[in-house]
mmCIF file of the N, C-alpha and C atoms, coordinates in Angstrom:
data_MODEL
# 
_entry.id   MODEL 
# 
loop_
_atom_site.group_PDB 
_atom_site.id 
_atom_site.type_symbol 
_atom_site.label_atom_id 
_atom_site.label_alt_id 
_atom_site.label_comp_id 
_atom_site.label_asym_id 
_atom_site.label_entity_id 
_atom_site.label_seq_id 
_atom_site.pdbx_PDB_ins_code 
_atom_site.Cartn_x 
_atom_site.Cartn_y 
_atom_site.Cartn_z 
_atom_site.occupancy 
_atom_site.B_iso_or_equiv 
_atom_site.pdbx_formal_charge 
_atom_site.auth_seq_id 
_atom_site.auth_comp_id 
_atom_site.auth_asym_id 
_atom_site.auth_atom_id 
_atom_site.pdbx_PDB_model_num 
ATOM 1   N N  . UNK A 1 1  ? -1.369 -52.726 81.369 1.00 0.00 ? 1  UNK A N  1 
ATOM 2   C CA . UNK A 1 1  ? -0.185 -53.431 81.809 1.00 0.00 ? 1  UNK A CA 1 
ATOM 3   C C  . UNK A 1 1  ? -0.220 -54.865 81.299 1.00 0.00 ? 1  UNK A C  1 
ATOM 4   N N  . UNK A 1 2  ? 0.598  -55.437 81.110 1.00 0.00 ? 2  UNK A N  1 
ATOM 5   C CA . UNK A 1 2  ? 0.931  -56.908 80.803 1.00 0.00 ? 2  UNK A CA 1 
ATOM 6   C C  . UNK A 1 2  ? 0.771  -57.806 81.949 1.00 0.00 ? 2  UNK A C  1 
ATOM 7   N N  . UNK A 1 3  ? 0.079  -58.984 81.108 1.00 0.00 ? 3  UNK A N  1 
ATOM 8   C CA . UNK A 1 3  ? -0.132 -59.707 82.573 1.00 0.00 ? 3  UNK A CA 1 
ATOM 9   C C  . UNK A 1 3  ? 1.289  -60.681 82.665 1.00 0.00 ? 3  UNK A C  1 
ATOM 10  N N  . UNK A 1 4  ? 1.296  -61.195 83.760 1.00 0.00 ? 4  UNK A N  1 
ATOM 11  C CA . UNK A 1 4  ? 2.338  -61.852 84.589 1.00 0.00 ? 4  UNK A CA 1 
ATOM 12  C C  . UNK A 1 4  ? 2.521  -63.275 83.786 1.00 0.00 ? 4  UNK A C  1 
ATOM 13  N N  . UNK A 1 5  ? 4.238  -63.364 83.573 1.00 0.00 ? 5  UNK A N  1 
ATOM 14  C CA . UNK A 1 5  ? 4.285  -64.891 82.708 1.00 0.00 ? 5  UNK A CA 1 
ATOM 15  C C  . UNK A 1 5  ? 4.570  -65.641 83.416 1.00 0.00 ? 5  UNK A C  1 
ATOM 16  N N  . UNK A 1 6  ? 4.194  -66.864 82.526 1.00 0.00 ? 6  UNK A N  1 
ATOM 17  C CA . UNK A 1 6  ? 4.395  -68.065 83.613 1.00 0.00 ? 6  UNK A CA 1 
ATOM 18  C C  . UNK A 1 6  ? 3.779  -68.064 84.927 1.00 0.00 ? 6  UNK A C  1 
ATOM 19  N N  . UNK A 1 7  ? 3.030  -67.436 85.957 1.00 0.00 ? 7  UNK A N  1 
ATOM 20  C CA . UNK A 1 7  ? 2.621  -67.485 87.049 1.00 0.00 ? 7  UNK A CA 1 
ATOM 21  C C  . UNK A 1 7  ? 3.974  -67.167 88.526 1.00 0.00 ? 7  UNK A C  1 
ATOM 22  N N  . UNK A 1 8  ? 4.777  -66.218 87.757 1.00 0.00 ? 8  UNK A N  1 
ATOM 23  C CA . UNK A 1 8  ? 6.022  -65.820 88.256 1.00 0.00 ? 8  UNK A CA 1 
ATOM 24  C C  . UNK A 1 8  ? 5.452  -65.326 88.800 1.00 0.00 ? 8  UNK A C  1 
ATOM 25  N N  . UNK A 1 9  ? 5.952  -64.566 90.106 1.00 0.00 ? 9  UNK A N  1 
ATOM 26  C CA . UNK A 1 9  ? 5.721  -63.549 91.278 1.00 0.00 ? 9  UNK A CA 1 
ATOM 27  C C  . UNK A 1 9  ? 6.112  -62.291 90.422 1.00 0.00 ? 9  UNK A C  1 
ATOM 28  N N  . UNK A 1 10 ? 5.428  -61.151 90.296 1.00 0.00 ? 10 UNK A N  1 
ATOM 29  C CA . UNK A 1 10 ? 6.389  -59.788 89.766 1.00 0.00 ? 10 UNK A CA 1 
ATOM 30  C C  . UNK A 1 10 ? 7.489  -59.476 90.381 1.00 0.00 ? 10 UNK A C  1 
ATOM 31  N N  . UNK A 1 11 ? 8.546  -58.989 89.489 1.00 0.00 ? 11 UNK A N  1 
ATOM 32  C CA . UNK A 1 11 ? 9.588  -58.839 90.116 1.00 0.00 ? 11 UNK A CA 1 
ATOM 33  C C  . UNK A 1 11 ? 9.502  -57.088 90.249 1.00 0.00 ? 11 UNK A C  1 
ATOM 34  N N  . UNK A 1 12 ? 10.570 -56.756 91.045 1.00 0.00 ? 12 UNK A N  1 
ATOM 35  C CA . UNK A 1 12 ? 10.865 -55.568 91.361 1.00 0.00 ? 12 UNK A CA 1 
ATOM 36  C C  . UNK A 1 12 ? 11.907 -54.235 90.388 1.00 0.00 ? 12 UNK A C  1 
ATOM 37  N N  . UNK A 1 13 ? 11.490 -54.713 88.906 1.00 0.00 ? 13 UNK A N  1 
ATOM 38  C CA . UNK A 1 13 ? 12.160 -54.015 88.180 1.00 0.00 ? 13 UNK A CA 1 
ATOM 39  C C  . UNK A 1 13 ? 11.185 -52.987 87.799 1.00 0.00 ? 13 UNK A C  1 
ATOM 40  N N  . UNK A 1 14 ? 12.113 -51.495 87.637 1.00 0.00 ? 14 UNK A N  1 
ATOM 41  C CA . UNK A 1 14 ? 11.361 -50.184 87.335 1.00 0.00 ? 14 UNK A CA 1 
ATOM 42  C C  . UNK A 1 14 ? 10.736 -50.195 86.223 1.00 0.00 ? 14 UNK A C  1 
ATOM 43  N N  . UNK A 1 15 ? 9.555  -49.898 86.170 1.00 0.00 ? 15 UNK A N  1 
ATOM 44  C CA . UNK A 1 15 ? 8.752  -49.684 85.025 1.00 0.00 ? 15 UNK A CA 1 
ATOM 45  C C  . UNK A 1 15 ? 9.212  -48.434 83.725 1.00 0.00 ? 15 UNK A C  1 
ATOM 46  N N  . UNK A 1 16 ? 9.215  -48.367 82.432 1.00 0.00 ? 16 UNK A N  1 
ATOM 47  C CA . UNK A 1 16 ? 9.586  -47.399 82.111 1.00 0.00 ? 16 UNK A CA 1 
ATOM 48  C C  . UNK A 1 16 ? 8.614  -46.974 80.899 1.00 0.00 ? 16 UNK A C  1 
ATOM 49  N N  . UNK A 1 17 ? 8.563  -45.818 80.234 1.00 0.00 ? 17 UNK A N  1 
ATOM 50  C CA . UNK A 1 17 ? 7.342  -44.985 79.351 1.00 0.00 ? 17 UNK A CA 1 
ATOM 51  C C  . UNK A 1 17 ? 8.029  -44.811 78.150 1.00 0.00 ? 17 UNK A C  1 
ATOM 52  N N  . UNK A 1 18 ? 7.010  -44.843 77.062 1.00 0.00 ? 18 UNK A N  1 
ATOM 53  C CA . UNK A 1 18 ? 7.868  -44.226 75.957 1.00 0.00 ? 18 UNK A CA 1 
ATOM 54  C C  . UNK A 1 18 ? 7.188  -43.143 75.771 1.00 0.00 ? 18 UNK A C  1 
ATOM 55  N N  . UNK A 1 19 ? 8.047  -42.385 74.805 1.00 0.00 ? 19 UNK A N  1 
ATOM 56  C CA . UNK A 1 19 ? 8.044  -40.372 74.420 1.00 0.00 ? 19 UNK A CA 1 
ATOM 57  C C  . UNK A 1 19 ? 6.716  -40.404 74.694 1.00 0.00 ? 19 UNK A C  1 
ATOM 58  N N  . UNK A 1 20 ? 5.772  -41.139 73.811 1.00 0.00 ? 20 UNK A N  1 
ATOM 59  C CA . UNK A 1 20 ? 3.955  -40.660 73.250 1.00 0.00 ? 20 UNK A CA 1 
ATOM 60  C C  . UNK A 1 20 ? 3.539  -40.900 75.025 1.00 0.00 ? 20 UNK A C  1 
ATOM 61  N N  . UNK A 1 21 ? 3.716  -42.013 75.946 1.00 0.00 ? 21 UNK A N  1 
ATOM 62  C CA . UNK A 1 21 ? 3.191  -41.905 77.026 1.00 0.00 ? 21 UNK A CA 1 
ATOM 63  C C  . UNK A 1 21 ? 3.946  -40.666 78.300 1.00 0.00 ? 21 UNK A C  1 
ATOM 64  N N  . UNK A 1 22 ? 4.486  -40.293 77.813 1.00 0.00 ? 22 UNK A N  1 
ATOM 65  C CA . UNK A 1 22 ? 5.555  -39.074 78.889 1.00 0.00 ? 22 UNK A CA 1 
ATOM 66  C C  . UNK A 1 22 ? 4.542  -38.057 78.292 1.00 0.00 ? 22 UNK A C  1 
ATOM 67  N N  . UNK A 1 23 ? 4.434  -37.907 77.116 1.00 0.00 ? 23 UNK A N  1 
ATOM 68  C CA . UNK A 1 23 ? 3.891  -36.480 76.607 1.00 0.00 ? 23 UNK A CA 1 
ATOM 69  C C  . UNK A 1 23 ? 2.472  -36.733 76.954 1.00 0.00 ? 23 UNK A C  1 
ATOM 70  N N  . UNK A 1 24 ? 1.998  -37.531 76.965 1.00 0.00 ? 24 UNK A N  1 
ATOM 71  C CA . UNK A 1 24 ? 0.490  -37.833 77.634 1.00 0.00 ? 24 UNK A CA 1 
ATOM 72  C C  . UNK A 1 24 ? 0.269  -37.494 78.856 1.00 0.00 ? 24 UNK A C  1 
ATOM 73  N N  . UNK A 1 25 ? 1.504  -37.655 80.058 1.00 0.00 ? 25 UNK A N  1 
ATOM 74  C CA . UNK A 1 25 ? 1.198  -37.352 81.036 1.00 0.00 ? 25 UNK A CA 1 
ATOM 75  C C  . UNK A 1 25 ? 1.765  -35.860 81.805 1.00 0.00 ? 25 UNK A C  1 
ATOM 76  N N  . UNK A 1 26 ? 2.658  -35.494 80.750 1.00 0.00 ? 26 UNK A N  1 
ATOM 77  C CA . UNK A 1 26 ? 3.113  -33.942 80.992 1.00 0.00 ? 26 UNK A CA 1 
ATOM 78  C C  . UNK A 1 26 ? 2.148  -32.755 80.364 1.00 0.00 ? 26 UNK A C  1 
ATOM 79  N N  . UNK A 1 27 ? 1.109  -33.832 79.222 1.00 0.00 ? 27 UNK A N  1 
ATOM 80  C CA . UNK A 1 27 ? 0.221  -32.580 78.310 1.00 0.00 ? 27 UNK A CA 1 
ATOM 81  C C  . UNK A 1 27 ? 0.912  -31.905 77.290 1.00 0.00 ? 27 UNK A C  1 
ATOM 82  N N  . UNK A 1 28 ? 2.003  -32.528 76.840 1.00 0.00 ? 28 UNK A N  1 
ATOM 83  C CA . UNK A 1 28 ? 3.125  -31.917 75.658 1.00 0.00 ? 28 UNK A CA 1 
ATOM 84  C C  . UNK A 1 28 ? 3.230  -32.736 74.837 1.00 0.00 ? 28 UNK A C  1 
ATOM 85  N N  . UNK A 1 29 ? 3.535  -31.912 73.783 1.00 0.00 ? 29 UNK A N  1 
ATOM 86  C CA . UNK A 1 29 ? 3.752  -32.992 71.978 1.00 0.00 ? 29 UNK A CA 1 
ATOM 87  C C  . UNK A 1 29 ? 5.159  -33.581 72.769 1.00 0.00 ? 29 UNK A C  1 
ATOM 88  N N  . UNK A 1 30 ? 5.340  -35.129 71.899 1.00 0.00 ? 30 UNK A N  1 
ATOM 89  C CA . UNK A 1 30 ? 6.606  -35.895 71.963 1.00 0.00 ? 30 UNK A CA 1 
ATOM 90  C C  . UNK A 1 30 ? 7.770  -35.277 71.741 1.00 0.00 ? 30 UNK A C  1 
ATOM 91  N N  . UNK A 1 31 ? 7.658  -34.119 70.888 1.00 0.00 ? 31 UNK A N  1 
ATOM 92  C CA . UNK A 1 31 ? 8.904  -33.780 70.211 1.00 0.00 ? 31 UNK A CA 1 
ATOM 93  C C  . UNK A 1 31 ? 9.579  -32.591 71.275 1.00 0.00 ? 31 UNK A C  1 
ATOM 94  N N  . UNK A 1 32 ? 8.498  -31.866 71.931 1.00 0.00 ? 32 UNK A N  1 
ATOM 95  C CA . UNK A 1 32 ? 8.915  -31.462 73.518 1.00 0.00 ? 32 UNK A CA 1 
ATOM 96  C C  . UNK A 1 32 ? 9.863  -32.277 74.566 1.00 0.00 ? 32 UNK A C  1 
ATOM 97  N N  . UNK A 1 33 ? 8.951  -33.570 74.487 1.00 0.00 ? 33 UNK A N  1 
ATOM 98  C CA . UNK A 1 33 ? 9.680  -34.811 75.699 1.00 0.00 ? 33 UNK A CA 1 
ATOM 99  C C  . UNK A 1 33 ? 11.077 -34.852 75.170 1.00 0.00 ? 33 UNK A C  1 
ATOM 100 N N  . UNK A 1 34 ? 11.204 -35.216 73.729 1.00 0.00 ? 34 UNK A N  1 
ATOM 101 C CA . UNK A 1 34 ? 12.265 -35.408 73.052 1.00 0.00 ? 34 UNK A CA 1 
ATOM 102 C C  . UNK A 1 34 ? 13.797 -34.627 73.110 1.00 0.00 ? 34 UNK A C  1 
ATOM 103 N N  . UNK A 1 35 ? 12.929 -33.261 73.124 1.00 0.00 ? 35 UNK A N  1 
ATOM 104 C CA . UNK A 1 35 ? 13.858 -31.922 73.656 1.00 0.00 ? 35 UNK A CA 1 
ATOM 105 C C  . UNK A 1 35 ? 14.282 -31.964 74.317 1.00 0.00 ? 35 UNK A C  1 
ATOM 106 N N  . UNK A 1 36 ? 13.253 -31.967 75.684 1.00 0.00 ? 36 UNK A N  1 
ATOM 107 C CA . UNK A 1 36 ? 13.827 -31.647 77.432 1.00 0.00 ? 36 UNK A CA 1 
ATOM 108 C C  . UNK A 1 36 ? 14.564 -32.968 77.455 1.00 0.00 ? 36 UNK A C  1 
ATOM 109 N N  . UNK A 1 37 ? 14.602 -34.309 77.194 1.00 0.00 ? 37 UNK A N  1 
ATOM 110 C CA . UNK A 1 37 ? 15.423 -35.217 77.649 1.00 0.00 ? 37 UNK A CA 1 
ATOM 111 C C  . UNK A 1 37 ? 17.346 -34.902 76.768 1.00 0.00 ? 37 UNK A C  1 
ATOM 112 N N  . UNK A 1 38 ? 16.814 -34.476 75.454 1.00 0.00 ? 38 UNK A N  1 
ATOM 113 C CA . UNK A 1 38 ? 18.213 -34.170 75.099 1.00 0.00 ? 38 UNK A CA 1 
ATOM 114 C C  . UNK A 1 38 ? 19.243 -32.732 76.101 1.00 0.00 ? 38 UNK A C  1 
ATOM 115 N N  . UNK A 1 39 ? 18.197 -32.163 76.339 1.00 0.00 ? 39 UNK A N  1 
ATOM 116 C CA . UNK A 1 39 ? 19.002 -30.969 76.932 1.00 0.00 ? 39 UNK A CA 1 
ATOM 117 C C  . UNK A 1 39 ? 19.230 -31.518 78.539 1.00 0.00 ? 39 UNK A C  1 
ATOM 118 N N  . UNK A 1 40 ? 18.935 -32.454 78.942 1.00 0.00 ? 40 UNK A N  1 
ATOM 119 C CA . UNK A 1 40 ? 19.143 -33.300 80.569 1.00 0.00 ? 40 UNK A CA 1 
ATOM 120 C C  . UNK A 1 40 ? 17.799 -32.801 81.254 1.00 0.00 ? 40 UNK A C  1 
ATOM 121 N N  . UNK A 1 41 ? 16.922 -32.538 80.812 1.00 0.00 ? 41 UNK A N  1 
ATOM 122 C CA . UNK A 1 41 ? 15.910 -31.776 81.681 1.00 0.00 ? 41 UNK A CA 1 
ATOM 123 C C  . UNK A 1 41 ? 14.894 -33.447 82.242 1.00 0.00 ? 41 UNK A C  1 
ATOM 124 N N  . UNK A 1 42 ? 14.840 -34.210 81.517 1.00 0.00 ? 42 UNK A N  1 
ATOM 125 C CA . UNK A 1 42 ? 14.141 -35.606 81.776 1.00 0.00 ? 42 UNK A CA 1 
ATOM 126 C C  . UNK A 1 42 ? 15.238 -36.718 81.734 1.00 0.00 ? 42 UNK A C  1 
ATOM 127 N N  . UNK A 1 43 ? 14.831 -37.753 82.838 1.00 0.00 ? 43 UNK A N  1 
ATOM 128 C CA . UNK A 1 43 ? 15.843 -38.955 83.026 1.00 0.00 ? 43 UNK A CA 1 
ATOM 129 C C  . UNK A 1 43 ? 15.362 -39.531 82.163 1.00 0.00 ? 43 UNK A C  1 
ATOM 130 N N  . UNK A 1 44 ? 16.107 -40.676 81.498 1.00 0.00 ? 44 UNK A N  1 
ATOM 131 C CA . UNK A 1 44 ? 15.758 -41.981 80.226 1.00 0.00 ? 44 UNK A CA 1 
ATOM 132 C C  . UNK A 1 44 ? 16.875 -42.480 80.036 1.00 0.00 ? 44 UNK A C  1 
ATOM 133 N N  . UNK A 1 45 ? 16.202 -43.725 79.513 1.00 0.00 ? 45 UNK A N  1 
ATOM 134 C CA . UNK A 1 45 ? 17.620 -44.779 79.273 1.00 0.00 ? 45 UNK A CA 1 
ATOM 135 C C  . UNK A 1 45 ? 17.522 -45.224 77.641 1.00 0.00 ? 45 UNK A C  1 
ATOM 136 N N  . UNK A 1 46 ? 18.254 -45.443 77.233 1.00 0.00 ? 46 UNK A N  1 
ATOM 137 C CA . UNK A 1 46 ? 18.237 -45.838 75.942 1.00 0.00 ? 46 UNK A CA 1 
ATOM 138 C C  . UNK A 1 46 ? 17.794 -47.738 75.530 1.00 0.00 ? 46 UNK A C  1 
ATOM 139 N N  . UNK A 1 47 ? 16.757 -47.770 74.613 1.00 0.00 ? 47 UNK A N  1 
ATOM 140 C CA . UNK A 1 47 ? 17.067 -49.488 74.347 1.00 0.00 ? 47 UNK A CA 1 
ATOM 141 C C  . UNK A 1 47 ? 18.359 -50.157 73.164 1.00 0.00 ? 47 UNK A C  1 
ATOM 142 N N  . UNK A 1 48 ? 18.036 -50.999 73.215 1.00 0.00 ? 48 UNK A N  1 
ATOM 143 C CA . UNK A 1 48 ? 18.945 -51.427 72.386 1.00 0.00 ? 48 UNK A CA 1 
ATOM 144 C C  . UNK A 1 48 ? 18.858 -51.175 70.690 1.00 0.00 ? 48 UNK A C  1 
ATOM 145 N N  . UNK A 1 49 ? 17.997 -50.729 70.351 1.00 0.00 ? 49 UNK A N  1 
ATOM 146 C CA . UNK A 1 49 ? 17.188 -50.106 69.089 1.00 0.00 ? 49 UNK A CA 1 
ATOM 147 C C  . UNK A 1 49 ? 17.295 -48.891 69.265 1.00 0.00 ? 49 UNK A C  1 
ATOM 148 N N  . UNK A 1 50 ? 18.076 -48.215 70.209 1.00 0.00 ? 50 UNK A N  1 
ATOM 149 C CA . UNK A 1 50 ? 17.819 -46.506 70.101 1.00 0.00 ? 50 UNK A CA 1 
ATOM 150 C C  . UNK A 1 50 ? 16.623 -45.909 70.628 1.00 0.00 ? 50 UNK A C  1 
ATOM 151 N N  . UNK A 1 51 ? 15.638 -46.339 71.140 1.00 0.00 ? 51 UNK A N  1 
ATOM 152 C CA . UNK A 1 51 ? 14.706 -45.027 71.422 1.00 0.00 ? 51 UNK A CA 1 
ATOM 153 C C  . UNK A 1 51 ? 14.670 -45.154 72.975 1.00 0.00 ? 51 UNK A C  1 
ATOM 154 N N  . UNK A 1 52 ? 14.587 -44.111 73.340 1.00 0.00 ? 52 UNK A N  1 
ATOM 155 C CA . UNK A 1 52 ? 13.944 -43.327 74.605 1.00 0.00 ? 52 UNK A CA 1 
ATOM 156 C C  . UNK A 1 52 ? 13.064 -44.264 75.364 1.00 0.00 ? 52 UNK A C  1 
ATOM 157 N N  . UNK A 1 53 ? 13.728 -44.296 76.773 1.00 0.00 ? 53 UNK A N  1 
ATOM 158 C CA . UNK A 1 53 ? 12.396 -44.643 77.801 1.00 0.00 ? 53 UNK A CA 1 
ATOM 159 C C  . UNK A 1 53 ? 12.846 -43.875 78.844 1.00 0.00 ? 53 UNK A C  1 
ATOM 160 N N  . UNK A 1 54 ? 11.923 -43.873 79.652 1.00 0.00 ? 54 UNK A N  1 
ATOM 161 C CA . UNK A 1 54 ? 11.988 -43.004 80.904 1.00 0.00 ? 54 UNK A CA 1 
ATOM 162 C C  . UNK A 1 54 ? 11.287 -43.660 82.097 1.00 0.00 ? 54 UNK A C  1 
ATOM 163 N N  . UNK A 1 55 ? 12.108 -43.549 83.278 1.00 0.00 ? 55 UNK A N  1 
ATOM 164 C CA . UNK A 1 55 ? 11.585 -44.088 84.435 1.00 0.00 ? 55 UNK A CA 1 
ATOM 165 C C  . UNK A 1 55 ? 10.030 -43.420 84.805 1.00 0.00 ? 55 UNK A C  1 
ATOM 166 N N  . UNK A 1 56 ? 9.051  -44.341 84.807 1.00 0.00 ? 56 UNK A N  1 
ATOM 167 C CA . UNK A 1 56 ? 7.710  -44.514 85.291 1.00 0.00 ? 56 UNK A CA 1 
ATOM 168 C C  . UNK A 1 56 ? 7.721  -43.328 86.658 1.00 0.00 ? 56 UNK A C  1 
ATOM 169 N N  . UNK A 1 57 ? 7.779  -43.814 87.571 1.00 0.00 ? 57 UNK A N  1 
ATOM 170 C CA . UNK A 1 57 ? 8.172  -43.208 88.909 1.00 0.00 ? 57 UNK A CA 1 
ATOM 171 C C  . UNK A 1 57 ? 8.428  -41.930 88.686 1.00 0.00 ? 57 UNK A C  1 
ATOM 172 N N  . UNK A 1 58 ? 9.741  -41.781 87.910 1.00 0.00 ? 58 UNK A N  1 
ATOM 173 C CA . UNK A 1 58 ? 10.420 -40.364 88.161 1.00 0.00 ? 58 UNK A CA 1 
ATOM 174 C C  . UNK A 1 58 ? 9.370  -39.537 87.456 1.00 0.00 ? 58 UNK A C  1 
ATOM 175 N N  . UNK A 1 59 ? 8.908  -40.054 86.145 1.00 0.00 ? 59 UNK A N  1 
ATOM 176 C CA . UNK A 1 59 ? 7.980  -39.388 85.396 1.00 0.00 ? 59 UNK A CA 1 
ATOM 177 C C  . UNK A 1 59 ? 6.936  -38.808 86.028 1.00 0.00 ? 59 UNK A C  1 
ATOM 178 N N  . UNK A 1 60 ? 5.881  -39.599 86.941 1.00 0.00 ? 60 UNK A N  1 
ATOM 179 C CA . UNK A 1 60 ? 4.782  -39.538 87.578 1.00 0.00 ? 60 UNK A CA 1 
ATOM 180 C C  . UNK A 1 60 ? 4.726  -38.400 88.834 1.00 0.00 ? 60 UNK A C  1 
ATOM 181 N N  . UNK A 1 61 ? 5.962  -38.765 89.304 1.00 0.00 ? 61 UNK A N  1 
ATOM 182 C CA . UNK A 1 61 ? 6.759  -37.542 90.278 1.00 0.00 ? 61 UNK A CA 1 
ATOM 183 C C  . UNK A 1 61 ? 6.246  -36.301 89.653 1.00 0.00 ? 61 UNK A C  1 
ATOM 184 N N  . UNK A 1 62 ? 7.018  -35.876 88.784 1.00 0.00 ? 62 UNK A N  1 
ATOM 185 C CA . UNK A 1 62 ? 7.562  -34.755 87.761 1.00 0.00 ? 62 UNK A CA 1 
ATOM 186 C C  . UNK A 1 62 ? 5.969  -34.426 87.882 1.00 0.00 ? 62 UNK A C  1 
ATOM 187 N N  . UNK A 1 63 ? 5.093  -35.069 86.773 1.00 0.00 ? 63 UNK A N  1 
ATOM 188 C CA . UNK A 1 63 ? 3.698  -34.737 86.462 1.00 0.00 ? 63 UNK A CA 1 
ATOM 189 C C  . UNK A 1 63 ? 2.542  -34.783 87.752 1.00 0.00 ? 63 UNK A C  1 
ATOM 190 N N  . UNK A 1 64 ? 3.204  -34.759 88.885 1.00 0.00 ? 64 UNK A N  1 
ATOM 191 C CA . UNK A 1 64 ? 2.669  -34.459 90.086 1.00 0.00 ? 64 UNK A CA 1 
ATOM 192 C C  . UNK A 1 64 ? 2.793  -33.418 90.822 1.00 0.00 ? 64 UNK A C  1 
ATOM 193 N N  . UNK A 1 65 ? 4.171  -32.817 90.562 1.00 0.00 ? 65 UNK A N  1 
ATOM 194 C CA . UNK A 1 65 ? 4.767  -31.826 90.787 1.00 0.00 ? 65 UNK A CA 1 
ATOM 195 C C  . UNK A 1 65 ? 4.145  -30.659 89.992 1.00 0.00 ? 65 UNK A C  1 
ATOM 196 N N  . UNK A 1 66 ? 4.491  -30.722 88.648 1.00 0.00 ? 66 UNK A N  1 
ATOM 197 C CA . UNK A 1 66 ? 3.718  -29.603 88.054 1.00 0.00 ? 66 UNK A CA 1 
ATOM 198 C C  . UNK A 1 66 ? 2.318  -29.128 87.939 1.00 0.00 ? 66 UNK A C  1 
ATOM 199 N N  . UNK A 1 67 ? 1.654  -30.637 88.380 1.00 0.00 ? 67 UNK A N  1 
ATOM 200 C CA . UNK A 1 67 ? 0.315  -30.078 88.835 1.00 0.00 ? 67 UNK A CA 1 
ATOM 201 C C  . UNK A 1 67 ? -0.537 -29.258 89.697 1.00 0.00 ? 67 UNK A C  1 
ATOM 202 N N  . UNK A 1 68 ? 0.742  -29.246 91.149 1.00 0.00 ? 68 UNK A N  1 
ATOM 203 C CA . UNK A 1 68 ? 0.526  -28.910 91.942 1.00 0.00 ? 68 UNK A CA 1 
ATOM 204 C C  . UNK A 1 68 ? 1.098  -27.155 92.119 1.00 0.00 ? 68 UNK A C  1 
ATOM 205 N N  . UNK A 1 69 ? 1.568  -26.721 91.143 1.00 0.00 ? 69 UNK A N  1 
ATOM 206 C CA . UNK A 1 69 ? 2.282  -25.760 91.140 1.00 0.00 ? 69 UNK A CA 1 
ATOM 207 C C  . UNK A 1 69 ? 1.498  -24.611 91.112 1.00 0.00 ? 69 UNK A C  1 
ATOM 208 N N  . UNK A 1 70 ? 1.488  -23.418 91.555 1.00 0.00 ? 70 UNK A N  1 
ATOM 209 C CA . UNK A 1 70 ? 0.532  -22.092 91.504 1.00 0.00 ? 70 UNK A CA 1 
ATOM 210 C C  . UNK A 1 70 ? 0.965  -21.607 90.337 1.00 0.00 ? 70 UNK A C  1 
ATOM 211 N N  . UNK A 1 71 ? -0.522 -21.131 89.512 1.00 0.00 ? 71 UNK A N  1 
ATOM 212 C CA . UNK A 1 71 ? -1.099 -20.591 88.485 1.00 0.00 ? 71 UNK A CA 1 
ATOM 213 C C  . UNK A 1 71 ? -0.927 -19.152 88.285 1.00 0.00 ? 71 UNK A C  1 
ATOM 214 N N  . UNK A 1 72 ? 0.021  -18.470 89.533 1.00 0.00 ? 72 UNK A N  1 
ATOM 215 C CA . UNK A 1 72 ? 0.096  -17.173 89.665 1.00 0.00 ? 72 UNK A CA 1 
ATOM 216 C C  . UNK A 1 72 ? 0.950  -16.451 88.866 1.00 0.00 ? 72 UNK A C  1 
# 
């Protein structure tokens, strides 16, 4: 994480991931992440350059969820 500028208090804005760190934490190539977000299957916001981010939170959710899921 980045440290804090200026000696500002952190503020309360959502953290967000790019493709290579989503696919790190789902265990899938990028070009998977890339997929499921085009077909609506993953939330993300776009930057101003075009690429993909995705809410931290929602992500971590998700990859908590599927962990927990039966193997049956």
């Amino acid at each position: 994480m980045a440290a804090q500028r200026s000696g500002k208090a952190a503020t309360n804005h959502p953290s967000y991931l790019s493709t290579g760190e989503v696919a790190g934490l789902l265990s899938v190539s990028p070009k998977t992440v890339s997929r499921w977000a085009k077909e609506g299957k993953l939330p993300f916001m776009k930057t101003l350059g075009g690429h993909r981010r995705y809410p931290e939170a929602e992500i971590r959710e998700l990859a908590d969820e599927l962990r927990q899921e039966p193997t049956a």
